[in-house]
Structure formats: structure tokens, C-alpha cells
C-alpha positions in Angstrom: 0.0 0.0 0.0 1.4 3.4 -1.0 1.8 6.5 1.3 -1.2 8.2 -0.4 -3.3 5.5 -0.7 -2.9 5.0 3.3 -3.9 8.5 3.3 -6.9 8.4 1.2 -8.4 6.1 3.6 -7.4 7.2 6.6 -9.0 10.7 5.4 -12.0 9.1 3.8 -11.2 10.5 0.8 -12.4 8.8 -2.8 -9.9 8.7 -5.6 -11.8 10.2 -8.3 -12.6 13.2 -5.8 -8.7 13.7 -4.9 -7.9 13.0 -8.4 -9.6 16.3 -10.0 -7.9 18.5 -6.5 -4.8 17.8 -7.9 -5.7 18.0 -11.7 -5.1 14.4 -13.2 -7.4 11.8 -13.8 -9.1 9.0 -11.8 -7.2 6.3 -13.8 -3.6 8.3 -14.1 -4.0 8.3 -9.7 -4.8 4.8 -9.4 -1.8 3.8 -11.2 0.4 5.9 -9.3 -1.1 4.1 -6.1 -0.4 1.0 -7.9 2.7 2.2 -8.4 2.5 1.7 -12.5 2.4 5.3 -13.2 4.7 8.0 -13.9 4.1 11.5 -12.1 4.8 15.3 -13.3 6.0 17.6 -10.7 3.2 19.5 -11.4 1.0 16.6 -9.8 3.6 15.8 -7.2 3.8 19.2 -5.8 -0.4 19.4 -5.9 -0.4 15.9 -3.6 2.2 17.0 -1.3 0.0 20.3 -1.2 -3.1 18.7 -0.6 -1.8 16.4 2.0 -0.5 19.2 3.6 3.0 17.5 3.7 2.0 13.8 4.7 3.1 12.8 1.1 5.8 14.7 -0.5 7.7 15.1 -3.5 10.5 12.7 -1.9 8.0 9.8 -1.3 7.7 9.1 -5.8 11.2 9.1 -6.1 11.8 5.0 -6.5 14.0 3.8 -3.5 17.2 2.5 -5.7 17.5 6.1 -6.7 16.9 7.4 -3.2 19.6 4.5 -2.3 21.9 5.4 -4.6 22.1 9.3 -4.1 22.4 8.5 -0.8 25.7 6.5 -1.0 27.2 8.6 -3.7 27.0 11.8 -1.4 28.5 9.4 1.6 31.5 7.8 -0.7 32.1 11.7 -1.9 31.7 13.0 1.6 29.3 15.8 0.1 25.7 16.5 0.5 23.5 16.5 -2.8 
């Protein structure tokens, strides 16, 4: 289960309804809570907006590249 699909329920929120507050469609959310869909900032941003923060801009990027960032800035001793 994906971070925003925990919240829809939590919140009692429908997709379709959450889906037009953050301008895309019901069927381009329900694959990002699958996790088969690829996001725009644009629609990023919106979520994190409408969640107020609960799921950000951080929580699409896929966890190899969080992962690998991550050691890169440790191996160079820099912060991305």
C-alpha cells in the first residue's frame, strides 16, 4: 500500500474526488497508487500540497535512486 493510498483512507477520501484536486485523472492516480504510473511535478507538488506534507515530493522518487544518491553523497563525503 502506498503513502497516499494509506492516506486516502485514513481521510476518507475517494480517488476520483482527490484525483480532480490535484488535476489528473481518476485512472492516471490509481496507477500511481499502484505504483505503475509515472508522475509530473506538477502533480507531485499538488499531492504534497493537498496532504499538507503527509506525502511529498520525496515519497515518488523509487528507492534504488533514493539509495543510490544517498551513497554517492557518503563515498564523496558531500551533501546533494
Amino acid at each position: 500500500m502506498t503513502k497516499l493510498e494509506k492516506y486516502l483512507k485514513q481521510k476518507g477520501i475517494r480517488q476520483n474526488h482527490f484525483a480532480k484536486k490535484v488535476g489528473t485523472t481518476p485512472g492516471n492516480l490509481g496507477r500511481l497508487i499502484q505504483g505503475k504510473g509515472s508522475i509530473s511535478l506538477r502533480v507531485a507538488y499538488a499531492i504534497e500540497v493537498e496532504t499538507d506534507g503527509r506525502v511529498t515530493l520525496y515519497d515518488w522518487i523509487p528507492s534504488k535512486i533514493k539509495n543510490a544518491s544517498h551513497s554517492s553523497s557518503e563515498s564523496s563525503g558531500k551533501d546533494l
